[in-house]
C-alpha positions in Angstrom: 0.0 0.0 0.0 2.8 2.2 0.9 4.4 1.7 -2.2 1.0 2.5 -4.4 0.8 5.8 -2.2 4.2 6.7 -3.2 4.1 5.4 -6.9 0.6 7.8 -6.8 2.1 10.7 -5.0 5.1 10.7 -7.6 2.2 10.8 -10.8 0.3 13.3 -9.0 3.8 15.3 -8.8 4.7 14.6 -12.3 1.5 15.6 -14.0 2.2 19.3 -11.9 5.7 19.7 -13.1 4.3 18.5 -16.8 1.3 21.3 -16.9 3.5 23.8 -15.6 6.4 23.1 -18.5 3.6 22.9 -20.9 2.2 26.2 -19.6 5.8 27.6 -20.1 6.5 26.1 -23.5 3.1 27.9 -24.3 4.2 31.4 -22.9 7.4 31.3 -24.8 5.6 30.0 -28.2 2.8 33.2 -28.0 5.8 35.3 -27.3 7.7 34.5 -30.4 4.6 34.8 -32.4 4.2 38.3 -31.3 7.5 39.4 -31.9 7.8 37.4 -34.7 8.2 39.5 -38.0 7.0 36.9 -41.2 8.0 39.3 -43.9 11.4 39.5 -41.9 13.0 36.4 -44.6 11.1 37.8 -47.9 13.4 39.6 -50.3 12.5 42.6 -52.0 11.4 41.9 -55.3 13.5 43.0 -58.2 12.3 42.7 -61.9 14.4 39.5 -62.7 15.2 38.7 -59.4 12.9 35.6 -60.0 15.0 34.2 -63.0 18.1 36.4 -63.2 20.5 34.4 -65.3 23.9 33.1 -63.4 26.4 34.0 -66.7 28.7 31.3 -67.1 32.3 31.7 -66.1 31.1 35.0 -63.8 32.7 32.6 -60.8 35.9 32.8 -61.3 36.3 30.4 -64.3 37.5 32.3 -67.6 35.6 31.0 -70.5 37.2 31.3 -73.8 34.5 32.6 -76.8 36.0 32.9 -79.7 33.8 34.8 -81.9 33.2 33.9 -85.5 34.6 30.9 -85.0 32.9 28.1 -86.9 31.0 28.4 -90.5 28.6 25.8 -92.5 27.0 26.2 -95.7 23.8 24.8 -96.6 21.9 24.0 -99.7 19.7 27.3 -99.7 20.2 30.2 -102.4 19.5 33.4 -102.3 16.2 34.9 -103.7 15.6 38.1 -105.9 12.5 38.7 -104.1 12.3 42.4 -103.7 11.6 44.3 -100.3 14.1 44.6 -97.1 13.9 45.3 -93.2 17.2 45.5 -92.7 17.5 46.8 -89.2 16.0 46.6 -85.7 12.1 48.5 -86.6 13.0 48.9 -90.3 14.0 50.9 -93.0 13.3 54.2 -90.7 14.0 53.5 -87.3 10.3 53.8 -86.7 8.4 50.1 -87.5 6.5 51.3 -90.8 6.8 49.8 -93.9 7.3 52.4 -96.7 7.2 50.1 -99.8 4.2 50.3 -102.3 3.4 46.6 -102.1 -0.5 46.6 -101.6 -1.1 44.7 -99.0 -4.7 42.1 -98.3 -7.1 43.9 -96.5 -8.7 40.4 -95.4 -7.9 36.8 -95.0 -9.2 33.5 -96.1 -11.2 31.7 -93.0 -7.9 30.2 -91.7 -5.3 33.1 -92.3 -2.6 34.3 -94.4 -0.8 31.4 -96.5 2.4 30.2 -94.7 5.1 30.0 -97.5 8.1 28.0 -95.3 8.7 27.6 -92.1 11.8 27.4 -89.7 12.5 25.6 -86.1 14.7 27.8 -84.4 16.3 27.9 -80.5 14.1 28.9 -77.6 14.1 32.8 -77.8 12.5 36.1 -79.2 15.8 37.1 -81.8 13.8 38.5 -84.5 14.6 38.4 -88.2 16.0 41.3 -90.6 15.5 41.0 -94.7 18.0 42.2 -97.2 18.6 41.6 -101.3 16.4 38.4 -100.7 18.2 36.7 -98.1 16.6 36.8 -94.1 19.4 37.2 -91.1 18.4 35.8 -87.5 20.8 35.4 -84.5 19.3 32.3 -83.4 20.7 30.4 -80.2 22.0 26.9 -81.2 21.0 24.8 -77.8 22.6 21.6 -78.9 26.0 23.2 -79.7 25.9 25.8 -76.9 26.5 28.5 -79.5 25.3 32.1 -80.9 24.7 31.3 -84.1 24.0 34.0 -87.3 21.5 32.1 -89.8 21.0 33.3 -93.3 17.8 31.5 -95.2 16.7 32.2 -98.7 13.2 34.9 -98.6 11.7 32.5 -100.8 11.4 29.3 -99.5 13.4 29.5 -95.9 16.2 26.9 -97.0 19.1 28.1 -95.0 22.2 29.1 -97.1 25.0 29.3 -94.6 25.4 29.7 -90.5 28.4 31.5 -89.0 28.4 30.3 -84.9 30.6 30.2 -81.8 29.8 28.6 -78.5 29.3 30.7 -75.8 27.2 29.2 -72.7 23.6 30.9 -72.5 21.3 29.4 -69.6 17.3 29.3 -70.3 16.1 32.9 -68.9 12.5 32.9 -70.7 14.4 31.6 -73.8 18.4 33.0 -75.0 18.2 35.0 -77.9 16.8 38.2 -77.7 18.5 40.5 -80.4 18.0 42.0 -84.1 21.0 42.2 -87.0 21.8 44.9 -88.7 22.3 44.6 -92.2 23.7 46.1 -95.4 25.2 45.1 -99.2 28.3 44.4 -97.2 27.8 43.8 -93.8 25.6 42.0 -90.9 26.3 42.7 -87.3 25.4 41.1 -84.4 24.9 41.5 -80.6 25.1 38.1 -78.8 22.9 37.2 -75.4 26.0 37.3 -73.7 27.6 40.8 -75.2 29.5 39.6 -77.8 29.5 41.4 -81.0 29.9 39.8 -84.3 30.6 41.3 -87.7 30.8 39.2 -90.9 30.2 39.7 -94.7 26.8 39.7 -95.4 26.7 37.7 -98.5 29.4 34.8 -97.9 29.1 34.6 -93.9 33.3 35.1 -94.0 33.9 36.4 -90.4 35.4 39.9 -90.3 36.0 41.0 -86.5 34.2 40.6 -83.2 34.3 42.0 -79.5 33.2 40.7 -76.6 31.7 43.4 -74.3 32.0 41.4 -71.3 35.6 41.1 -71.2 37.1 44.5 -73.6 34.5 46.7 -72.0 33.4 45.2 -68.6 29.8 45.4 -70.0 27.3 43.7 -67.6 25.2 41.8 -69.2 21.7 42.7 -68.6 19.1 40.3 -66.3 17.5 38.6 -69.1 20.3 38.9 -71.4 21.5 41.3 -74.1 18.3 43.3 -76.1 20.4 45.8 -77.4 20.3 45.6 -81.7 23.3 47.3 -83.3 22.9 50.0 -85.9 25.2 50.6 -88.8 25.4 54.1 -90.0 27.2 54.2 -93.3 30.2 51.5 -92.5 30.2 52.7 -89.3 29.2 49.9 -86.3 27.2 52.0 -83.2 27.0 49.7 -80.0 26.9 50.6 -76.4 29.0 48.8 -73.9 28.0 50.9 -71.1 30.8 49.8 -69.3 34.3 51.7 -69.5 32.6 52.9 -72.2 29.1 54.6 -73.4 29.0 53.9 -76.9 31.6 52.9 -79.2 32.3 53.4 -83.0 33.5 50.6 -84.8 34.6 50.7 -88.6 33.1 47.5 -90.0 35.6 47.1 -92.3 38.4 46.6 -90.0 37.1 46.2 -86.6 39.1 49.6 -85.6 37.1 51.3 -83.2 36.9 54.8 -84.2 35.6 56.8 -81.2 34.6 56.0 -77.7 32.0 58.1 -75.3 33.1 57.9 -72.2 30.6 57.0 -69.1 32.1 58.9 -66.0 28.7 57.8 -64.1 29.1 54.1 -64.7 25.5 53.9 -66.5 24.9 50.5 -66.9 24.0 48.6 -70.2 19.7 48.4 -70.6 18.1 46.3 -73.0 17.0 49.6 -74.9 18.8 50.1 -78.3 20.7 53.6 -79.7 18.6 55.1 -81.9 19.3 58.4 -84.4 18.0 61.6 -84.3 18.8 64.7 -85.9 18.4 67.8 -83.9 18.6 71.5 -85.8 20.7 69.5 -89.0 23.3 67.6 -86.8 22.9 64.0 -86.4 22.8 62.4 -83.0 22.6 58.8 -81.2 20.3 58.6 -78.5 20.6 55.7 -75.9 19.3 55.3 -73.0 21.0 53.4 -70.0 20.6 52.1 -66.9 21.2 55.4 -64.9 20.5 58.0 -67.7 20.1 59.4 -71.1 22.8 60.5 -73.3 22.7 62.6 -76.8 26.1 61.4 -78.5 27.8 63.2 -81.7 27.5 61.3 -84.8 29.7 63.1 -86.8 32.7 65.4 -87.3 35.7 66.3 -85.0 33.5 65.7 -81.5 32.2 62.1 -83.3 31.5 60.0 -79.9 31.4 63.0 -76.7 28.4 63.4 -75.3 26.0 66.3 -76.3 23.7 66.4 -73.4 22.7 63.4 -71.1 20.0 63.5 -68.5 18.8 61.1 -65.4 15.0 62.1 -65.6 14.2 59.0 -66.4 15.7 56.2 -64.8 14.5 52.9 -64.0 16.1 48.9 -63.5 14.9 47.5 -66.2 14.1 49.4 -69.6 13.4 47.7 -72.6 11.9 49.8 -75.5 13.8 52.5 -77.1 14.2 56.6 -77.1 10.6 57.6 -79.9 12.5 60.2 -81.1 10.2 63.4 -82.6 11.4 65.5 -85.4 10.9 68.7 -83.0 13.7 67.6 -80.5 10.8 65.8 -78.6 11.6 62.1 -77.0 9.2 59.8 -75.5 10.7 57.5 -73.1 8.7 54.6 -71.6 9.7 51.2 -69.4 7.2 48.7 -67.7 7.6 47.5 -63.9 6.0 50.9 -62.5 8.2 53.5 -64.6 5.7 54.4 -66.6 6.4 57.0 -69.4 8.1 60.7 -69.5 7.9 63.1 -72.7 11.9 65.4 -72.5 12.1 67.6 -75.0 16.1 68.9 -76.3 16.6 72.3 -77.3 19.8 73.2 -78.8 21.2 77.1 -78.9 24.6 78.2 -79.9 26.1 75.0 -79.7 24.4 74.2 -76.3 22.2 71.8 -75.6 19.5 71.4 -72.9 17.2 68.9 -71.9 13.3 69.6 -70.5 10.4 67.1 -69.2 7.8 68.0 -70.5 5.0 65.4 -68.9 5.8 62.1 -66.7 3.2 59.8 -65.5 2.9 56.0 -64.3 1.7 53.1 -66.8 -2.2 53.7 -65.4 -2.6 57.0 -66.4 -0.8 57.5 -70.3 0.9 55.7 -72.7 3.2 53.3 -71.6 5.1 50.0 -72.4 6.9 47.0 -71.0 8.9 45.5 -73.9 7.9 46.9 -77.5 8.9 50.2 -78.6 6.2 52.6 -79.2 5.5 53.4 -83.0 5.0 57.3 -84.1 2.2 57.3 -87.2 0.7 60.2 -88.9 1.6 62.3 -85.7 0.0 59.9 -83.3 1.4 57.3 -80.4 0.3 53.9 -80.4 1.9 50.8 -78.1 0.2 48.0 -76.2 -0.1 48.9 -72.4 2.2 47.2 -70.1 0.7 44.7 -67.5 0.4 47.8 -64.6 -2.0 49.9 -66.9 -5.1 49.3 -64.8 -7.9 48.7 -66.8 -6.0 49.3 -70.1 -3.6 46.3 -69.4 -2.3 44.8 -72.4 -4.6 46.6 -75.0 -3.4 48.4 -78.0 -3.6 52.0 -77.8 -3.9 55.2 -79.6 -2.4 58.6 -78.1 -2.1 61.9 -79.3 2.1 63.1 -78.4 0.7 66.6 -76.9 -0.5 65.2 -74.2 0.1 61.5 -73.4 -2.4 60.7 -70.6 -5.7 61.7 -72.8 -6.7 58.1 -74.5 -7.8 58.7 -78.0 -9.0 54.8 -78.3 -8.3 51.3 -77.0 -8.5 47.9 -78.1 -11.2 46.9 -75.2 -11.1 44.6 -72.9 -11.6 41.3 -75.0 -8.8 42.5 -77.3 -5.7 42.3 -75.1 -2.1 41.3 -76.6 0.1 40.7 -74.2 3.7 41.8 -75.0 3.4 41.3 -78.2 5.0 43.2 -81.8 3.4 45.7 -83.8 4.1 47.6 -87.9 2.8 49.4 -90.0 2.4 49.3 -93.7 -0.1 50.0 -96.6 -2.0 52.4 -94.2 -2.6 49.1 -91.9 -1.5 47.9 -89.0 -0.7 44.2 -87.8 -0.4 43.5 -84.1 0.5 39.6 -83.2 -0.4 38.9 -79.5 2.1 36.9 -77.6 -0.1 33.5 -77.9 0.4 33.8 -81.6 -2.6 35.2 -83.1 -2.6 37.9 -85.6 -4.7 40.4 -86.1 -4.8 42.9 -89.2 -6.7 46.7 -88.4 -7.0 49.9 -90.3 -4.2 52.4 -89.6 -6.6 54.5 -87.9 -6.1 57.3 -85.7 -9.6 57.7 -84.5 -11.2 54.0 -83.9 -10.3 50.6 -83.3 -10.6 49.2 -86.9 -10.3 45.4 -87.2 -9.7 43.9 -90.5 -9.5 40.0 -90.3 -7.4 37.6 -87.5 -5.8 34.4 -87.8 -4.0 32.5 -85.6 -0.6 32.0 -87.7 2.0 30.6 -85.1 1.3 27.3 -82.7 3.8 28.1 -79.7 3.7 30.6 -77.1 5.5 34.1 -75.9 5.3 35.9 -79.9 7.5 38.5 -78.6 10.2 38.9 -81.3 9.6 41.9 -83.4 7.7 41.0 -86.9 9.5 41.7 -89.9 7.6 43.2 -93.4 9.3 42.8 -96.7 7.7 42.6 -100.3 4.6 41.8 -98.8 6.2 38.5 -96.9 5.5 38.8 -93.4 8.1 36.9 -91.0 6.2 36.3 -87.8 8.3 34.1 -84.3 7.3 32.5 -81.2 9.7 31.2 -78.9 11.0 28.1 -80.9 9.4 28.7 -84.3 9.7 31.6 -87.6 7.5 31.2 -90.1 6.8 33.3 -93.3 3.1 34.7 -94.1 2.4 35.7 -97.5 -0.1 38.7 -96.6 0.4 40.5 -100.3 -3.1 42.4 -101.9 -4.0 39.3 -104.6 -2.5 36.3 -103.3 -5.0 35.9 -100.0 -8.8 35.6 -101.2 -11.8 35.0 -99.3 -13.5 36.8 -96.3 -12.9 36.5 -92.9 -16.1 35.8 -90.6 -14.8 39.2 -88.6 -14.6 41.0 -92.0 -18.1 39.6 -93.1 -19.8 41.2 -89.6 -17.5 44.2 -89.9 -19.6 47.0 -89.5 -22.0 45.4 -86.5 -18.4 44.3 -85.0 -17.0 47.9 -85.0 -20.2 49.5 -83.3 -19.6 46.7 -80.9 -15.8 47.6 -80.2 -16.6 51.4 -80.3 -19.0 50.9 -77.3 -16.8 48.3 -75.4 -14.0 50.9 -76.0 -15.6 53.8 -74.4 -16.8 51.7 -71.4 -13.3 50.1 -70.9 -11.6 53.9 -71.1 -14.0 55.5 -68.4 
């Protein structure tokens, strides 16, 4: 019995000394949650953070690129098709198609004919046409490589391919960039920075520099979206590293000029575009940290004019709209929104002004394709922070870019899709590949006809137009739409119910702007 009393007395005690360290454990648990901060571990989000690319070799290990280095030839010719986009938005700097190729105002019931197609590597590198031939800077997966393809205009057999490996990890795709082209030349901009010049009819390598390691260029978080420009035989790229800008004769590979970049502006995925301001040609780029007005010519070729920081933001994609009046029109998505500067030049001085800035709800604005300038009027598709004008197409007038002329409405949205002009028509191609043809219009949403021409998904790489062949991508696919005035019969059920359908839009458009 004695030992039952004991044996009871020590449970009795145990239980106690249990309930009280439970009550303890309890105190110190609430505690914790109150202090307790949950948002203490998140990281702030940067655009790219998510799926920033880790560049090969950035560890410590030196990777040797030698540019230009391989070359096959294939059994393609080259055409004597007429037409040419030979540069990053076209003849002009400015996305609009100039030729007078009359071009289908409507489709037959399952769209434009497809005259050859291409596979390609996962990316958005968009095609440039010249003297019959097409020029893409594709991203060979198998070989690890950059690799500049040239394919015959009319049929897509390819005629030769000029490559070297350089290590590119998936970042939504690797190629990103545009060619420049002329009679004699084809340059290109690699994901990685490297630059590549070669003769544009045999593919024989002529130079190359590698950004990364000449200029300590930074390649950008989803990879080089800069597109070179030739001006005359003159190569125009921005390093943004010890150098702004640099001029390269494509000829020799002899860098002619360099701007330097005191500020350490950073390279952006925007592209150098030319303006002339008061009879002197400029290039405009905008960086990550400013925006610089460079000389293009005489003595002072490659010092900077003016620059400003008015618009900055981490991640800029389209490029300077440049205005005949000095105006430029500067836009980014991720919250930047869009600016209007205006540059005034007097005596040999220059000065820069905003005019108007605004975020992405309440004006024009874009994420990743440039803004086009037609018959004085602004039109882009709205980046994804628009509000209720997120991802339609839209219609500005430049004097004052938060007054919506018109919209594509709500049912008409197009992601980040490309967008031209030609033949007093416009074709926009939303990022899940369907393409839709509209009037050129400046007052209304004007559809013509829509097809859905490409199978894959993301349809981000610029379009190119040339003799009425229309060279549409997706992220592993090119393929080339015959969309000539002639050749394409037969009514579209959206051209059939036109009329009804543009009452319909008109409404939906004024409902969606209010």
């Amino acid at each position: 019995m004695a030992q039952k009393a004991i044996h009871s007395e020590s449970q009795k005690h145990a239980s106690v000394w249990s309930a009280a360290a439970a009550a303890i454990l309890a105190v110190i648990c609430l505690a914790w949650w109150l202090a307790y901060d949950p948002t203490a571990d998140f990281a702030i989000h940067v655009p790219g953070m998510d799926h920033a690319p880790e560049i090969p070799g950035s560890a410590g290990h030196v990777e040797m690129i030698r540019i230009g280095e391989f070359f096959d030839s294939f059994d393609g010719r080259e055409s004597t098709l007429p037409g040419s986009w030979p540069r990053f938005r076209g003849e002009n700097f400015d996305n609009i198609n100039t030729e007078k190729v009359p071009l289908a105002n409507s489709w037959p019931a399952g769209g434009p004919e497809v005259l050859w197609s291409v596979a390609l590597g996962e990316g958005h590198a968009a095609p440039v046409v010249f003297d019959g031939r097409v020029y893409l800077l594709d991203y060979d997966e198998e070989n690890k490589a950059d690799a500049l393809r040239c394919f015959s205009l009319a049929d897509g057999r390819e005629i030769w391919r000029r490559w070297y490996q350089v290590r590119v990890k998936r970042n939504h795709g690797m190629s990103r960039t545009i060619p420049a082209v002329t009679g004699r030349y084809v340059v290109t901009i690699g994901p990685r920075c490297q630059v590549m010049c070669a003769d544009s009819r045999s593919g024989d390598f002529i130079w190359g520099i590698d950004l990364e390691k000449e200029y300590g260029t930074e390649t950008p978080l989803w990879y080089t979206g800069q597109c070179p420009l030739i001006d005359d035989s003159l190569a125009v790229i921005a390093p943004a590293g010890t150098s702004l800008l640099i001029g390269v004769d494509c000829a020799s590979g002899k860098v002619v000029w360099k701007t330097p970049n005191p500020s350490g502006w950073q390279m952006s995925h925007s592209s150098v575009m030319p303006m002339t301001l008061n009879g002197r040609k400029i290039y405009v780029y905008c960086a990550i940290g400013g925006m610089a007005g460079v000389s293009a010519e005489g003595a002072d070729a490659g010092q900077v004019l003016w620059e400003t920081t008015a618009f900055t933001s981490s991640v800029i994609a389209p490029s300077p709209v440049i205005f005949d009046d000095g105006r430029i029109f500067m836009t980014a998505g991720y919250g930047a929104g869009g600016m209007m500067l205006k540059v005034s030049e007097a005596g040999g001085h220059y000065s820069v002004q905003k005019l108007l800035e605004y975020k992405s709800a309440d004006g024009l604005a874009s994420e990743q394709q440039t803004p086009v300038l037609y018959q004085g009027f602004l039109f882009s598709i709205q980046p994804k922070d628009a509000g209720i004008l997120r991802n339609q197409l839209v219609c500005y007038h430049p004097d004052d870019c938060t007054q919506l002329i018109w919209a594509s409405g709500k049912t008409n949205r197009f992601g980040l899709g490309p967008f031209l002009f030609a033949d007093d028509k416009m074709f926009v191609l939303s990022d899940d590949g369907v393409l839709t043809l509209l009037e050129a219009s400046t007052s209304a949403y004007q559809p013509l006809a829509q097809a859905k021409v490409l199978d894959g998904h993301d349809a981000w790489g610029p379009m190119a137009l040339a003799g009425g062949r229309l060279l549409v991508r997706d992220s592993k696919e090119m393929r080339c739409l015959d969309v000539g005035a002639g050749r394409n019969t037969g009514q579209t059920n959206l051209e059939v119910h036109n009329s009804q359908y543009r009452t319909r839009m008109t409404r939906m458009t004024r409902i969606s702007a209010d």
